[in-house]
C-alpha positions as CSV (number, residue, x, y, z in Angstrom):
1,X,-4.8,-20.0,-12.8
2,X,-4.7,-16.3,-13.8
3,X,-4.9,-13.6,-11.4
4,X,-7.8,-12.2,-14.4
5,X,-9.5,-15.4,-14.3
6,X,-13.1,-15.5,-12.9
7,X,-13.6,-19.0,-11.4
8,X,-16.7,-19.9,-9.1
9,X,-17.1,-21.6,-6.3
10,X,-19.3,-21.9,-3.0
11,X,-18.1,-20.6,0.3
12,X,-18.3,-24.0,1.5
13,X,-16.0,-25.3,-1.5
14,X,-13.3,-22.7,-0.6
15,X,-13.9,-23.5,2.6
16,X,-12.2,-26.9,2.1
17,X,-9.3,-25.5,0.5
18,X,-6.0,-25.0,2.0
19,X,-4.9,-22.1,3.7
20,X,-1.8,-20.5,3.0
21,X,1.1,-21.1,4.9
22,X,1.5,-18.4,7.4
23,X,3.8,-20.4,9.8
24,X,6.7,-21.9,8.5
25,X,9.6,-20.1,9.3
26,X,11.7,-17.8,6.4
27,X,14.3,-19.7,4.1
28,X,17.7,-17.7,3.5
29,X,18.5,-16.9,0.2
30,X,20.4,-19.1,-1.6
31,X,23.6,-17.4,-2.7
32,X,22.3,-18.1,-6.3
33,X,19.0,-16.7,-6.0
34,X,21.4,-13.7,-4.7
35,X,23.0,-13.4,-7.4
36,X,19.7,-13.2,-10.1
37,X,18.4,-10.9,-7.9
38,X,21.5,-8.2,-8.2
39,X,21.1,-9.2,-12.4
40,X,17.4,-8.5,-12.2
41,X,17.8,-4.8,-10.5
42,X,21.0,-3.1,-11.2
43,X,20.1,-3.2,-14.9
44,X,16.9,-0.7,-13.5
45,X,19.1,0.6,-10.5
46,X,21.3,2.2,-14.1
47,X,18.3,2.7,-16.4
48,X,16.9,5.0,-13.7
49,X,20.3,6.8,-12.6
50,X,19.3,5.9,-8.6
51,X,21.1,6.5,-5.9
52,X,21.3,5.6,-2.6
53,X,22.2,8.4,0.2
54,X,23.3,6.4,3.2
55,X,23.4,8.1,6.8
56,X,24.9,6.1,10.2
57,X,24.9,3.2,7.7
58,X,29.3,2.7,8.3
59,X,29.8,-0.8,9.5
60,X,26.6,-1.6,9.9
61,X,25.7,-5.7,9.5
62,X,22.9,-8.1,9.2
63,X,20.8,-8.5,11.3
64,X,19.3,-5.8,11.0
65,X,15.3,-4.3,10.0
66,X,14.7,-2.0,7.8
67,X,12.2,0.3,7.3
68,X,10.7,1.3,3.8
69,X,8.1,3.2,1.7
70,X,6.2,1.7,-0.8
71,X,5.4,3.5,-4.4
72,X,6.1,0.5,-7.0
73,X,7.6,-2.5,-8.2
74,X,10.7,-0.4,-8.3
75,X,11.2,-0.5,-4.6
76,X,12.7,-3.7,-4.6
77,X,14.8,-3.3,-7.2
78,X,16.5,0.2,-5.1
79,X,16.2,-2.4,-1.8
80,X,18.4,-4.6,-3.4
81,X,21.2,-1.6,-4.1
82,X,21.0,-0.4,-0.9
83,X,21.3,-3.2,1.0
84,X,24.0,-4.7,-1.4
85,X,25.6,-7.4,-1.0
86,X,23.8,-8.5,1.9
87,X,21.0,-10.9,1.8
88,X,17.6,-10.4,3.0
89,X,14.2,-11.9,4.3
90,X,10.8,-9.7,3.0
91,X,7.5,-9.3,4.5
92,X,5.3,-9.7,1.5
93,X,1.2,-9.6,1.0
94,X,-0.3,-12.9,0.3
95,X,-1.7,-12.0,-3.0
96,X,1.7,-11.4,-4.2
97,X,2.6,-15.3,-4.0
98,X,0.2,-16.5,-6.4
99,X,1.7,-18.7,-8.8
100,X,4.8,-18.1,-7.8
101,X,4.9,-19.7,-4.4
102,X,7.9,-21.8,-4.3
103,X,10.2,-19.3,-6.0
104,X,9.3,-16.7,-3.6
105,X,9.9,-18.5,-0.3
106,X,13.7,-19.5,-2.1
107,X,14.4,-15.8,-2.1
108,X,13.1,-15.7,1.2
109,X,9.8,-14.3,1.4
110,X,7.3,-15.1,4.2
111,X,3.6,-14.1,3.9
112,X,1.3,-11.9,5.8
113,X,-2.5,-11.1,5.0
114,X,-2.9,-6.9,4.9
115,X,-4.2,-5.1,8.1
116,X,-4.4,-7.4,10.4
117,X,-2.7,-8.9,13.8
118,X,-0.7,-11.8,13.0
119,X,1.1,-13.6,15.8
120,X,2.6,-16.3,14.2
121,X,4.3,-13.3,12.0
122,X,6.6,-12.2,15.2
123,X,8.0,-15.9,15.1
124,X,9.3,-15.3,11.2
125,X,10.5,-11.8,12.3
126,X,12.9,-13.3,15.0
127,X,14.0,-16.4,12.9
128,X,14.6,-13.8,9.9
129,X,17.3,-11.8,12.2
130,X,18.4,-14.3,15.0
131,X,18.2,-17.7,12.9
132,X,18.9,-16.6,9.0
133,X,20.9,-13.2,10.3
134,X,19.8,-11.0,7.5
135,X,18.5,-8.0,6.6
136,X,14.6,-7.9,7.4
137,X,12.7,-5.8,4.8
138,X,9.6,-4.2,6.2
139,X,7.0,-2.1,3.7
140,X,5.0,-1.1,7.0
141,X,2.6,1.0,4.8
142,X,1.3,-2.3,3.5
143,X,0.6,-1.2,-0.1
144,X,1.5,1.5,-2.5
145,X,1.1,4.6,-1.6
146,X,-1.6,6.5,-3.9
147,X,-0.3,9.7,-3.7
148,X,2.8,9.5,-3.3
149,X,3.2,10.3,0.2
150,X,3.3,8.9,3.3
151,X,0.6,6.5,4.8
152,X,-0.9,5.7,8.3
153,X,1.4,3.2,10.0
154,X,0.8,0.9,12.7
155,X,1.1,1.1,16.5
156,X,2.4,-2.6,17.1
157,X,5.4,-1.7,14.7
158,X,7.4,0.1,17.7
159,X,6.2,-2.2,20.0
160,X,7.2,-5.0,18.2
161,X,11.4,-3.4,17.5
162,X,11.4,-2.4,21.1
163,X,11.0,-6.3,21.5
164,X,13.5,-7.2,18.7
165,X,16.1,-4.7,20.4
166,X,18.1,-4.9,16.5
167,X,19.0,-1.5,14.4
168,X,16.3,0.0,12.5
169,X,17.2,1.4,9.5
170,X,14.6,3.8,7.2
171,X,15.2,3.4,3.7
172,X,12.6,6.5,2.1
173,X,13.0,6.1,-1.8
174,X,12.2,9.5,-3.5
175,X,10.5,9.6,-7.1
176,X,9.0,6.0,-7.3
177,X,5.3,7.0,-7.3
178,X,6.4,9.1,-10.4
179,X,7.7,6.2,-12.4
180,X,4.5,4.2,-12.0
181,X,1.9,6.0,-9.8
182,X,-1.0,3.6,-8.6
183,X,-3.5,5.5,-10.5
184,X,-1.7,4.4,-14.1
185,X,0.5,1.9,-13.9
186,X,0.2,1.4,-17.6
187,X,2.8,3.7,-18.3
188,X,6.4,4.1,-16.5
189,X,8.5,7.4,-16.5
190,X,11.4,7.4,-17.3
191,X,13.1,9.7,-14.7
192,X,16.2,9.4,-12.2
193,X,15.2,8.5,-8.8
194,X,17.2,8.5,-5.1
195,X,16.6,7.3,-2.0
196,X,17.9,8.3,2.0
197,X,18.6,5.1,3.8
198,X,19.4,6.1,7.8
199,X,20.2,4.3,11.0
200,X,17.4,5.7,13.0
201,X,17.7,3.6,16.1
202,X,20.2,1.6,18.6
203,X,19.8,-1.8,19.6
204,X,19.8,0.4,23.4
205,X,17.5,2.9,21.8
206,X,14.8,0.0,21.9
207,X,15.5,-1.4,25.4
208,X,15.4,1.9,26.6
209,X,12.7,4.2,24.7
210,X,9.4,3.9,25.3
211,X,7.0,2.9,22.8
212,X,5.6,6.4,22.3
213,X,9.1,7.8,21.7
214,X,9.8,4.8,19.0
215,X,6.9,5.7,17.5
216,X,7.6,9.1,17.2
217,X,10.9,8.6,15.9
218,X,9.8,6.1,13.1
219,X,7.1,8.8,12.1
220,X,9.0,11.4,11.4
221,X,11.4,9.0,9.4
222,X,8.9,8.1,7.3
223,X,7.9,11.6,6.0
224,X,7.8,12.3,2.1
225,X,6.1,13.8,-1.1
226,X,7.0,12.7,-4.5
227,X,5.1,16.1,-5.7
228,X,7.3,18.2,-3.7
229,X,10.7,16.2,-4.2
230,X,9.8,16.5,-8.1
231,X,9.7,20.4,-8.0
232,X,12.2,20.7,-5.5
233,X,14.5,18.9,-7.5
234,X,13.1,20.4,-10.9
235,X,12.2,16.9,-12.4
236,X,10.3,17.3,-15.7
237,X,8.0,14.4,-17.0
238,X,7.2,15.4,-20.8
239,X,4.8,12.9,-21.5
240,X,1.3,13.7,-22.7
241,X,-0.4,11.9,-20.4
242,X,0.9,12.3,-17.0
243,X,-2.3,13.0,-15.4
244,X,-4.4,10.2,-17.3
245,X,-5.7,8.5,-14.7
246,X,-5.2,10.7,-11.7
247,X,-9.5,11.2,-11.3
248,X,-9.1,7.8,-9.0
249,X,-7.7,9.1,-6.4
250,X,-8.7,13.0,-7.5
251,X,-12.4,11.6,-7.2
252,X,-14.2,14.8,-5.7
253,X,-14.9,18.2,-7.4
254,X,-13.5,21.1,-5.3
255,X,-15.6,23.6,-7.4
256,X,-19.2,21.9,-7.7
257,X,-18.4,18.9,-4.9
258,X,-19.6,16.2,-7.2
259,X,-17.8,12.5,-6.1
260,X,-18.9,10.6,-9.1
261,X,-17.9,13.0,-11.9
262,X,-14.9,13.5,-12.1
263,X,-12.1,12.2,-15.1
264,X,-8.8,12.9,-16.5
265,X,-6.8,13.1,-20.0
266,X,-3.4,13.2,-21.0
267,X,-2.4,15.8,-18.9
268,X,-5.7,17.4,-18.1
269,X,-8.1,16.2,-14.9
270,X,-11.2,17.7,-15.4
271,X,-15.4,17.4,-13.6
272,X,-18.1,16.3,-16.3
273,X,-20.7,17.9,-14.0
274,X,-19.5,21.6,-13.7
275,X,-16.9,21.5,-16.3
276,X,-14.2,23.0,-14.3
277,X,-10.6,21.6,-15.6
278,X,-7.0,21.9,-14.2
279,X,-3.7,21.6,-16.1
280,X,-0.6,19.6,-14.8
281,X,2.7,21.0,-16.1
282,X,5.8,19.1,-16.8
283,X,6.7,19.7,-12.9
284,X,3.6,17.7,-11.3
285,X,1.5,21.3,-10.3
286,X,-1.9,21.4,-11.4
287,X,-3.3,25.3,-12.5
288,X,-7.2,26.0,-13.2
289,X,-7.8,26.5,-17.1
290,X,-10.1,29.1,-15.8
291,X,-10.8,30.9,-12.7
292,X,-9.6,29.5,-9.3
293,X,-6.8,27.3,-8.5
294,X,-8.4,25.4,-5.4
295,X,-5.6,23.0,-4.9
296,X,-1.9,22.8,-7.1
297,X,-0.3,20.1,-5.0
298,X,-1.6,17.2,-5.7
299,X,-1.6,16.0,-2.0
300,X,-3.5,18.5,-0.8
301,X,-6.2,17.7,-2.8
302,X,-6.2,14.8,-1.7
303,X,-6.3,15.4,2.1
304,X,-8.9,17.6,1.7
305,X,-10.7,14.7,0.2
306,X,-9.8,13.3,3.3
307,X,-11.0,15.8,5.5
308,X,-14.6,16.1,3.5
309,X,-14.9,12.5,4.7
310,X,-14.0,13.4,7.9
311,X,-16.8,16.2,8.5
312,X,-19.2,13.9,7.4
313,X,-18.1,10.2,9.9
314,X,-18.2,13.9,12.7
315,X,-21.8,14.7,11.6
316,X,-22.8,11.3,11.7
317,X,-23.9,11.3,8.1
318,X,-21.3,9.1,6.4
319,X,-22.4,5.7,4.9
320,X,-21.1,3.4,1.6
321,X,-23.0,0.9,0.2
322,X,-22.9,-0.5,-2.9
323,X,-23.0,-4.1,-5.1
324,X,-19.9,-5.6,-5.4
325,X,-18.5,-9.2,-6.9
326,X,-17.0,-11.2,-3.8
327,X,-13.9,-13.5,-3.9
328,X,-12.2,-15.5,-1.6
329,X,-7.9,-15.4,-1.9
330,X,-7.4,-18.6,0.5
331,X,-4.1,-19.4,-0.7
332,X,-1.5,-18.7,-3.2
333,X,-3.5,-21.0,-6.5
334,X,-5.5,-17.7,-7.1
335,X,-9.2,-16.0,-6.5
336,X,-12.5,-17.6,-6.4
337,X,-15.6,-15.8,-7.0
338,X,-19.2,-16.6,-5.2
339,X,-20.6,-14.2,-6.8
340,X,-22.7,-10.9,-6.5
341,X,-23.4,-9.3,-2.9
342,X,-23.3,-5.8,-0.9
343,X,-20.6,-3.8,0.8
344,X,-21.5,-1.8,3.2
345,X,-19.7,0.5,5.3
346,X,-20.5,3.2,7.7
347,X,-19.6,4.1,11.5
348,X,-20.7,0.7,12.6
349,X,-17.4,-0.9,10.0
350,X,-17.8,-3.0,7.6
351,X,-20.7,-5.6,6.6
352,X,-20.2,-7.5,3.5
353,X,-23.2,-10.0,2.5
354,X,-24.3,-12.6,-0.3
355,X,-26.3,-15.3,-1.1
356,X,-26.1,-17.5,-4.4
357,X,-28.6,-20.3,-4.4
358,X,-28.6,-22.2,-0.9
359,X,-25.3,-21.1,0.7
360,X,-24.5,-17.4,2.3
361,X,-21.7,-15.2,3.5
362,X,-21.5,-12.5,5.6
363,X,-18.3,-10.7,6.7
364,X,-18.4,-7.9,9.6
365,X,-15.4,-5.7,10.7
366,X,-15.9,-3.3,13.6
367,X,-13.8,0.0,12.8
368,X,-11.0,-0.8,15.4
369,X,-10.4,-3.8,13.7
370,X,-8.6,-2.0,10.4
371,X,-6.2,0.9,11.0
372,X,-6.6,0.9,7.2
373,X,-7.8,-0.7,4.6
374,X,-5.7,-2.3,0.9
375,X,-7.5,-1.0,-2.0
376,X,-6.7,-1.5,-5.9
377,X,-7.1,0.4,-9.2
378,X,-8.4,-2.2,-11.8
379,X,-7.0,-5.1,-10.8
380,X,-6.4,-7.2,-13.4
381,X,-9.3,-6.0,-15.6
382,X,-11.8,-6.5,-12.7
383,X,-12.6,-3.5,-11.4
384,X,-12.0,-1.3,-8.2
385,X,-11.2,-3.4,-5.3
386,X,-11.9,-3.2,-1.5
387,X,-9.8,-6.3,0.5
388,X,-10.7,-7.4,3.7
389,X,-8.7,-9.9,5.7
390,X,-9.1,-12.7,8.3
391,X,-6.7,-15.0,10.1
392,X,-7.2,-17.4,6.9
393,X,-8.4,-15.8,4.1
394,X,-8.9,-12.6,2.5
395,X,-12.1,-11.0,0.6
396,X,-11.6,-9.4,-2.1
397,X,-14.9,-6.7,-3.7
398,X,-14.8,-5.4,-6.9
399,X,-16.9,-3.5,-8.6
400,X,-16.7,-1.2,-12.4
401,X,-18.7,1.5,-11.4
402,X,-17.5,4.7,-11.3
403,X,-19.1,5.0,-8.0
404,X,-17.1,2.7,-6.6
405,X,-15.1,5.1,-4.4
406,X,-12.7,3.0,-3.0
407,X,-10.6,5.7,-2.5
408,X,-13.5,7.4,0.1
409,X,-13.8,3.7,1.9
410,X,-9.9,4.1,2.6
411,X,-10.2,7.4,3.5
412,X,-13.0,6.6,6.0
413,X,-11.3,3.5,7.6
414,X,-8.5,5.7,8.5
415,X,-10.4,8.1,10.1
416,X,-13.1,6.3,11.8
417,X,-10.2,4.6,13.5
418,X,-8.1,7.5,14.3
419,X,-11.0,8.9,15.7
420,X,-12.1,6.1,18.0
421,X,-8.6,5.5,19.2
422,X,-8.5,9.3,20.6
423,X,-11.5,8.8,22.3
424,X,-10.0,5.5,24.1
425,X,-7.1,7.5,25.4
């Protein structure tokens, strides 16, 4: 089954399904699988002119965990250079094992469902680096990063390498968003890219930091801005439509505030309400065709999109609702769709409800139970998508509409949480 295709079936028929194997422990590469993955990169690793800038890395060996962000597909591919010639074991979503199950466990992939706790994952960890002695990949950010820059990461991450007491390495890959940003990934740049890779802690670092400190140090590892890197480094991208597309993630006006108007154009994004439109040059900056620049750094847009969502979960005001199409992603033979229902979320989490003929679901999630939240761009021709996951299955909503502001809902989830862990401590 296609990843596009729309097949139904009843929460009770899913229900009977298998679950996908979150247990059994990581295989090792194969030495031939090895081998096709070097011949399926370095042809890109070239095409791209990337280089890897290592730090601490001299005489470094498996096992060892490292650390890296997550733009595109591409990431792999630079992995795979910098970790060359050693083998690894990768942490990878469940959704990206469909169809291609049994391949993907041979090159030694284990799955995990997005954003939440997963015990039997510490097991695969320790069998990855103390059983298969290999490099363990880690994308902690859990998807791709929509802007370009760096994402909420989780607290049990330190607490689980203080545990591990292995090297941590950061590998912090600079330019990927711009080959293939989220927003429009219809369309690859071609541009030369680089990456840091660092030795950022000790096996004695873990046994001997607290968690706060690892924490800390892992933060400010994992800093970066594609926008700022490409003007820094004066990285031009000629094409005509590097901005088509941006309006997803660029969803609210800063001149008339609308959060349902905006839209985007070669290299214009512009607001069908007030008709104010901005400009991105060859270097990534946006400029005001007229009038005031609010924001020419595309990140700061953003996080003031953030911060607008902020003031209103603070005022008490903030609340999402909207009809969605539900499926169920039990395993890795596809989706299966019940049908129509509502999302709702607001200070209270999530609630996600439907009925089709004479079965129902209903899905809650209280706001500390999602540190954040996966969300997709028109996945496969079905819309905007909101996932949500349990122990054994993940819910996938999708909806067309242009107020579908998935963007907002991942915004919120952040915040809410952020918010309601301060007031815990």
């Amino acid at each position: 089954m296609k990843i596009s295709d729309i097949v139904y079936k009843k929460p009770s028929e899913v229900a009977k399904m298998a679950r996908f194997d979150l247990v059994s422990p990581p295989e090792k590469q194969k030495g031939i699988l090895t081998l096709v993955a070097w011949l399926l990169s370095f042809p890109d690793i070239l095409k791209y002119g990337a280089k890897v800038y290592k730090k601490d890395m001299k005489g470094l060996k498996p096992p060892y965990i490292v650390l890296a962000n997550h733009n595109c597909f591409f990431d792999f591919k630079m992995a795979t250079k910098a970790i060359f010639p050693h083998k690894a074991n990768y942490i990878v979503a469940v959704d990206g094992f469909i169809n291609r199950e049994a391949i993907m466990r041979k090159v030694g992939c284990f799955g995990k469902r997005k954003f939440i706790q997963d015990i039997a994952m510490y097991k695969q960890v320790r069998h990855s680096l103390f059983v298969n002695k290999t490099v363990l990949m880690i994308y902690p950010e859990a998807r791709y990063s929509i802007t370009g820059t760096n994402s909420i990461l989780p607290d049990s991450l330190a607490k689980m390498i203080k545990k591990l007491e292995v090297p941590v390495v950061s590998l912090i890959s600079h330019g990927h968003h711009l080959i293939q940003p989220v927003w429009n990934l219809s369309n690859k740049r071609k541009i030369k890219t680089s990456a840091n890779m660092t030795r950022i802690l000790a096996p004695e670092d873990c046994r001997s930091m607290s968690v706060e400190h690892l924490n800390k140090i892992i933060n400010d590892s994992f800093f970066y801005d594609d926008y700022k890197w490409q003007k820094d480094n004066n990285v031009h991208i000629k094409e005509k439509n590097r901005a088509e597309g941006i309006h997803k993630i660029l969803y609210k006006c800063p001149n008339c505030l609308s959060e349902t108007s905006m839209n985007s154009k070669e290299h214009k994004v512009f607001c069908e309400s007030c008709g104010k439109t901005y400009e991105m040059d060859t270097l990534g900056v946006l400029k005001a065709s007229e009038g005031t620049t609010e924001f020419s750094h595309v990140p700061d847009w953003y996080e003031w999109e953030r911060s607008e969502v902020r003031k209103e979960i603070e005022a008490g005001t903030y609340h999402f609702e909207h009809e969605v199409d539900i499926e169920s992603h039990p395993n890795s033979t596809g989706f299966y769709r019940f049908g129509k229902g509502k999302l709702i979320h607001n200070l209270d989490g999530f609630l996600v409800t439907g009925t089709w003929d004479d079965e129902s679901f209903s899905l809650k999630k209280a706001p500390l139970e999602n540190f954040g939240v996966h969300i997709e761009f028109d996945y496969f021709g079905k819309g905007n998508a909101i996932d949500l996951s349990t122990n054994n299955d993940s819910f996938w909503m999708f909806s067309h509409d242009k107020d579908y502001l998935v963007v907002k809902v991942h915004f919120a989830v952040e915040e809410l949480y952020k918010i309601l862990m301060d007031k815990k401590k």
